[in-house]
C-alpha positions as CSV (number, residue, x, y, z in Angstrom):
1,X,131.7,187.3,-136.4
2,X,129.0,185.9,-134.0
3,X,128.9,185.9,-130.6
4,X,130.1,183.1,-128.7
5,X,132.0,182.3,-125.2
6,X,135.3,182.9,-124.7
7,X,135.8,181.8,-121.5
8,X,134.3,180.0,-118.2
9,X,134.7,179.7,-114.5
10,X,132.0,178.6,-111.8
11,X,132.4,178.1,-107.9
12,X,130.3,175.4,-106.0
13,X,130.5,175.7,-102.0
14,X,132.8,173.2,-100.1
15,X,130.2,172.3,-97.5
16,X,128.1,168.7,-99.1
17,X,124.9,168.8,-98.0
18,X,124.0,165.0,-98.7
19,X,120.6,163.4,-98.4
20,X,121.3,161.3,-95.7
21,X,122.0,164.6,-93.6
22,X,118.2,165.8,-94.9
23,X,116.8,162.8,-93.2
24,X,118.2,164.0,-89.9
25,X,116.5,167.5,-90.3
26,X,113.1,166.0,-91.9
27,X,111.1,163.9,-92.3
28,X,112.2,162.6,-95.9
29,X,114.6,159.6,-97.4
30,X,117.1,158.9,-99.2
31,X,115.1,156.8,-101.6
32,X,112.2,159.5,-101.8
33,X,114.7,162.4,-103.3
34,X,116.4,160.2,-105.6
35,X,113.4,158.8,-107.5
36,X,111.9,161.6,-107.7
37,X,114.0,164.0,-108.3
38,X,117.5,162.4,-109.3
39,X,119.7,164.9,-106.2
40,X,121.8,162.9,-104.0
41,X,123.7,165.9,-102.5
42,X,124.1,169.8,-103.1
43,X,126.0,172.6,-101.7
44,X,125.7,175.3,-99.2
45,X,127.6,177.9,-98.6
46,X,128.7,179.4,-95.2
47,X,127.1,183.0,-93.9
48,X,130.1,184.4,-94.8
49,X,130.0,183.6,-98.8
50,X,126.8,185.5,-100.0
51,X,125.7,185.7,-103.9
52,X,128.1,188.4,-104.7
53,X,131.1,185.9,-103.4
54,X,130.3,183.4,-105.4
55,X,130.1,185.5,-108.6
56,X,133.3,186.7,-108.0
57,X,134.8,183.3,-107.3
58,X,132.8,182.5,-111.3
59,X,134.0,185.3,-112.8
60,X,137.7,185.2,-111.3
61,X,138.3,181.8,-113.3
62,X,136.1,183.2,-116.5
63,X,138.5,185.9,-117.1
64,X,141.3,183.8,-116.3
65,X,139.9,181.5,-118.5
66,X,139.8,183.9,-121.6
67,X,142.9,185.4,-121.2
68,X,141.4,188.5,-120.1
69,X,142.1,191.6,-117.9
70,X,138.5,193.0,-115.8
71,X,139.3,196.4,-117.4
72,X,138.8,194.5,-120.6
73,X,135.2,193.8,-119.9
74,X,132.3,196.2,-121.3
75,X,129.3,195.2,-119.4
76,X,128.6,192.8,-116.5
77,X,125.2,191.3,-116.2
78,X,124.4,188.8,-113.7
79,X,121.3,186.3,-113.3
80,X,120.2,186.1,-109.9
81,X,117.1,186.0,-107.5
82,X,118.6,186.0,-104.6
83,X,121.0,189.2,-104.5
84,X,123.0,190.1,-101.5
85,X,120.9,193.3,-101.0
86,X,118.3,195.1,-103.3
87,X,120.6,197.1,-104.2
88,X,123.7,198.1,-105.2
89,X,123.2,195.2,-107.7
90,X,125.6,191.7,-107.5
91,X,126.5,192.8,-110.6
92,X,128.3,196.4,-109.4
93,X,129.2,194.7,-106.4
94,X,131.2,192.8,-108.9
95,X,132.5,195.4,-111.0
96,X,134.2,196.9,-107.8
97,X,136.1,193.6,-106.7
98,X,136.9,192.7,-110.2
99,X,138.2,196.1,-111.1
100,X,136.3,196.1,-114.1
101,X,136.4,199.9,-114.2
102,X,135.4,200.5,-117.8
103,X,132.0,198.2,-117.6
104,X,128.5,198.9,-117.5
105,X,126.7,196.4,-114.9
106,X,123.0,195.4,-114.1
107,X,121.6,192.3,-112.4
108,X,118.9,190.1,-114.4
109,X,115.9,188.7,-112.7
110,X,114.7,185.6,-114.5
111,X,115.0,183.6,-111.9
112,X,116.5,179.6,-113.3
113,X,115.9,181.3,-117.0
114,X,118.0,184.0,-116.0
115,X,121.4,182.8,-117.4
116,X,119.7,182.0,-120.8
117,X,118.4,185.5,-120.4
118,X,121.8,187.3,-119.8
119,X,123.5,185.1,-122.7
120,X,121.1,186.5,-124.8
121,X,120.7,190.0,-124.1
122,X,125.1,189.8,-124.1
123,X,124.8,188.9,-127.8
124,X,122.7,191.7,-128.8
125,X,125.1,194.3,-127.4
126,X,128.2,191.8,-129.4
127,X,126.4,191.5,-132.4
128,X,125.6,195.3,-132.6
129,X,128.9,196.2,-132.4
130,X,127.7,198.8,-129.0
131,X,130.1,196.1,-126.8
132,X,132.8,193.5,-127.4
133,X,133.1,191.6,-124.4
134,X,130.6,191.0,-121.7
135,X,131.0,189.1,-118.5
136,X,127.4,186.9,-117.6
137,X,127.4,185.3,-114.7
138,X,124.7,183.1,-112.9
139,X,124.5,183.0,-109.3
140,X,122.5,182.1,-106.5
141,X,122.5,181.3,-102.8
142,X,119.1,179.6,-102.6
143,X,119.7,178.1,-99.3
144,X,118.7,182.0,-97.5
145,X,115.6,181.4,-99.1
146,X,114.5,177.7,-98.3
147,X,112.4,176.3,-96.1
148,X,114.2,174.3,-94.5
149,X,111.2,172.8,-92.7
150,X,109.2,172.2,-96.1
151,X,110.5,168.9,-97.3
152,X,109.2,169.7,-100.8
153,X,111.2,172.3,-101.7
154,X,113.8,171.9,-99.3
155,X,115.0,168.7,-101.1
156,X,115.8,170.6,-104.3
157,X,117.6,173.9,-103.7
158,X,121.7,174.2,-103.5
159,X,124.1,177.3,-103.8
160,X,126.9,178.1,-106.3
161,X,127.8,180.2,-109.3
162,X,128.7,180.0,-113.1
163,X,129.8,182.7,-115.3
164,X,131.3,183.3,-119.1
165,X,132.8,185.7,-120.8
166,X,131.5,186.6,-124.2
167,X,132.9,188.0,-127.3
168,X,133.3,187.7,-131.2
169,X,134.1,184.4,-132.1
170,X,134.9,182.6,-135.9
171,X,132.6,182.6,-138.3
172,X,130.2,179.9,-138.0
173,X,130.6,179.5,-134.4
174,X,128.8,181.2,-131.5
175,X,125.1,181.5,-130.6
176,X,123.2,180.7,-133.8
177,X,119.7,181.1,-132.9
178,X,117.7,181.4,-129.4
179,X,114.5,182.0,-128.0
180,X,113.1,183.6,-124.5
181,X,109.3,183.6,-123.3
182,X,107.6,184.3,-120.2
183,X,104.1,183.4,-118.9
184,X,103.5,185.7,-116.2
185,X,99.8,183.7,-116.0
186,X,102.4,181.4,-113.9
187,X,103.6,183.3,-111.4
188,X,101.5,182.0,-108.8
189,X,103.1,178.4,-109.2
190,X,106.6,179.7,-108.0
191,X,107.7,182.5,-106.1
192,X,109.3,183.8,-103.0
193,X,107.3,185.3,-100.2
194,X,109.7,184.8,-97.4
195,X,110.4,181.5,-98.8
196,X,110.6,179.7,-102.3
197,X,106.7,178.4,-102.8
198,X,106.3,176.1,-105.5
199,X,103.4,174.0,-106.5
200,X,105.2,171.7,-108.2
201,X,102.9,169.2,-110.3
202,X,101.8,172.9,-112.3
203,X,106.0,173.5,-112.6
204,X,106.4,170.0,-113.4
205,X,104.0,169.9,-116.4
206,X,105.0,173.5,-117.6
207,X,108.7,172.8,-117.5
208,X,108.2,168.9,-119.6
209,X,106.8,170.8,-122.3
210,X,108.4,173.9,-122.5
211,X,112.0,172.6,-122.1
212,X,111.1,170.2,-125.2
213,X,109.4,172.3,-127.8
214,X,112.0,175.5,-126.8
215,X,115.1,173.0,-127.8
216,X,112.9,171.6,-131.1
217,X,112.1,175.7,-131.9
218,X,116.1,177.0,-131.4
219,X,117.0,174.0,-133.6
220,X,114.2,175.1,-136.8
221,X,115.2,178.4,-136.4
222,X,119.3,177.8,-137.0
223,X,117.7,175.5,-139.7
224,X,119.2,172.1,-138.3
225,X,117.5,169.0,-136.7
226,X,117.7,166.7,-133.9
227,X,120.3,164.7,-135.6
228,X,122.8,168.2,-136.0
229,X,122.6,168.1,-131.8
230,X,126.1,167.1,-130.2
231,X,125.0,168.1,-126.2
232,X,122.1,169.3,-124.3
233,X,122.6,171.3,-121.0
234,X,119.1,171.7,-119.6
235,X,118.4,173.5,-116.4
236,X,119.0,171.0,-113.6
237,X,115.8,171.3,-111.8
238,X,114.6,167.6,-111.8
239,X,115.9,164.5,-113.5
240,X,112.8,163.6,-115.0
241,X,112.4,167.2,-116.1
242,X,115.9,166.9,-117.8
243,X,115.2,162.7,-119.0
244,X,112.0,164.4,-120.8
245,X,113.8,166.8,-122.4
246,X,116.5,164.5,-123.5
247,X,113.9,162.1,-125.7
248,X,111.9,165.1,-127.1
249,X,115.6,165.6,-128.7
250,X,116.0,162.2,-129.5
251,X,119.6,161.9,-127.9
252,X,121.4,159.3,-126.0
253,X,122.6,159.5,-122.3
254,X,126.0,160.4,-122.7
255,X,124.9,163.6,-124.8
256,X,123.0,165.3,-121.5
257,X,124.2,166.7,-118.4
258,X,123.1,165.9,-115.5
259,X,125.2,167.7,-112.8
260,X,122.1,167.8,-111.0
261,X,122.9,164.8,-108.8
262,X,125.5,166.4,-107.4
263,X,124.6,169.9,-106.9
264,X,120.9,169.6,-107.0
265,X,119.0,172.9,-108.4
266,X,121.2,176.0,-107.9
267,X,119.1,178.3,-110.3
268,X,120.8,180.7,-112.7
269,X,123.7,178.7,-111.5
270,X,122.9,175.3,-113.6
271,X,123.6,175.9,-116.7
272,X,126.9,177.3,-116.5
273,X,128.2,175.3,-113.8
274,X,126.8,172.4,-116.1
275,X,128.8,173.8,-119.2
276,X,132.1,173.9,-117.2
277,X,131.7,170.3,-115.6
278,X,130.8,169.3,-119.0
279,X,133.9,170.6,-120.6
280,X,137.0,169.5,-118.0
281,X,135.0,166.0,-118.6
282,X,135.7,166.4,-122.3
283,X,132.2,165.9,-123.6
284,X,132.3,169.4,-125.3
285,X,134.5,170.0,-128.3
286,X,135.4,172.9,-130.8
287,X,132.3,172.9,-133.8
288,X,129.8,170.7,-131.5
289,X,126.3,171.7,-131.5
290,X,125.0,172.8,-127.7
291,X,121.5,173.2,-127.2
292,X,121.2,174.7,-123.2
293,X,117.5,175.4,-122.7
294,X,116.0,176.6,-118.9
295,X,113.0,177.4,-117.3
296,X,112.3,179.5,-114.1
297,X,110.0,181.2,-111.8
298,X,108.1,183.9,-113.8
299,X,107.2,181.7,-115.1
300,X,110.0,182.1,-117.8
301,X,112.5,179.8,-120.1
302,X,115.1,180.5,-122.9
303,X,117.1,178.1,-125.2
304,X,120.1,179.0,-127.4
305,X,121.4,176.5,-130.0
306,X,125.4,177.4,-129.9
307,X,128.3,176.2,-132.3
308,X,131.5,175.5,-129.8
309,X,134.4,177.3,-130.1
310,X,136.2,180.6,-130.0
């Protein structure tokens, strides 16, 4: 028995923030964001809906999702860099409104790696035998920490939430190989000082090659190739991040998401939201081979390769 997801929710904000309503706040265009980054609109959430909200809002339809109880759940970790406060952690916040009395909880900072990060660390616990099911959720409100007068970040950043719940799936199915690296040599290409900085030709470059040869590496290790892939979910941090990413894997158009155009980058957030918007559009079926691979601030990136089903 491997382990594999058993469940997902996410929660995206109401409020569309479109490009057209950037142009009125600075001085960008339509046209600039879309070729060079692929977002036509993203969300932001209210003052009242903070990180912790949206998780809960994620896990809410996770557990739903898996047929599960809160008290069922044995650890909570959630991926975030922007946490309501620095502490209690999102992730105890959580527990409380969940009622997920029996569960260990911790928050993981890997900033856009950081849901590739929780997956992983989950199955260790699974796998082990110390836990049976663990609820990872990615959330982020990256609008509190945007410059909103810095037209090249503020162009890429949206808010929402994505969570799973993992457990022992059939055999065969689940996460069948990953990776996780850092570069902390990086760090000084993207971080938060009051705001997200980002020198973004040195992310560009890092993320083209890493996002590639971390998908290729997950692959060798399950001992499959490109032709065994059936998805990708990359992080959704650029379109021509993701389009590189999508012909170092040799796959066609229809076998990527690219939610991105809708909610922009939301962080820790991507990949799951990705997974679920992927899955009520029916591109994801039981046995298929996923490869999600992200990248993050850090710097850092992970990739799983993961069989479908429960």
């Amino acid at each position: 028995m491997g382990a594999g997801i058993i469940g997902v929710g996410r929660y995206v904000p109401e409020k569309v923030l479109t490009n057209f309503d950037l142009e009125k706040m600075m001085d960008t265009s339509d046209e600039w964001i879309r070729t060079r980054t692929g977002i036509e609109e993203r969300r932001i959430a209210p003052d009242d809906i903070d990180t912790s909200n949206m998780a809960y809002f994620a896990a809410e339809r996770a557990l739903q999702d898996a047929g599960m109880e809160a008290k069922d759940i044995d650890l909570i970790l959630v991926a975030t860099v922007t946490p309501d406060r620095p502490f209690p952690s999102v992730a105890c916040m959580l527990q409380e409104r969940l009622g997920a009395v029996n569960a260990a909880a911790l928050d993981i900072s890997a900033a856009c790696a950081g849901f590739m990060y929780g997956m992983v660390t989950a199955a260790q616990f699974i796998d082990t035998g110390a836990y049976k099911y663990i609820l990872v959720v990615g959330a982020d409100k990256l609008s509190k920490i945007t410059d909103w007068t810095d037209r090249n970040t503020a162009v890429l950043f949206g808010d929402g939430a994505g969570a799973v719940v993992m457990g022992p799936v059939s055999p065969g199915r689940g996460i069948l190989s990953f990776e996780l690296g850092a570069d902390g040599t990086g760090g000084k290409h993207l971080y938060k000082d009051e705001y997200i900085v980002m020198n973004g030709r040195e992310v560009f470059k890092f993320a083209v090659r890493q996002m590639g040869e971390s998908s290729v590496r997950v692959l060798e290790k399950a001992g499959l190739t490109k032709d065994d892939v059936d998805f990708l979910i990359p992080h959704q941090a650029n379109i021509r991040i993701v389009e590189a990413a999508r012909q170092r894997l040799e796959l066609p158009e229809e076998k990527i998401s690219t939610t991105i155009r809708r909610y922009g980058n939301t962080s820790a957030a991507s990949i799951p939201i990705s997974l679920v918007e992927e899955l009520e559009a029916g591109k994801i079926h039981d046995d298929d081979l996923i490869i999600m691979v992200g990248f993050g601030g850090g710097l850092t990136w992970g990739a799983i390769a993961l069989r479908w089903g429960r």
